[in-house]
C-alpha positions, 0 to 999 in steps of 0.5 A: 327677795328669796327671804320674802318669797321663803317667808311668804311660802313658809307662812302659807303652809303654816295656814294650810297646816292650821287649817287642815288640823281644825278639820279635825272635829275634836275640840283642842284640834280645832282651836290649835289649828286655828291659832296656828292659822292665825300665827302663821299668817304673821310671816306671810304678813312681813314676807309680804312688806318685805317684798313690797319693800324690795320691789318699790325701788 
């Protein structure tokens, strides 16, 4: 369970990291955010089927 919710919390501050750099209004700042965005919603993602799966007991 603690590696589901460390996955969970780590992949959502990636998403806000990403987020927060495509504010930036430079070209290569928003396309990194984005796709930091995009590729941290991947541990959120399987921190989210872990839980679930941990939990469904």
């Amino acid at each position: 369970m603690a590696f589901s919710l460390t996955l969970i919390i780590v992949g959502a501050l990636g998403v806000v990291g990403g987020i927060w750099l495509a504010m930036d209004k430079r070209a290569a700042s928003v396309v990194g955010g984005v796709i930091i965005a995009l590729l941290s919603l991947v541990p959120v993602l399987v921190g989210v089927v872990f839980l679930t799966w941990d939990t469904a007991g």
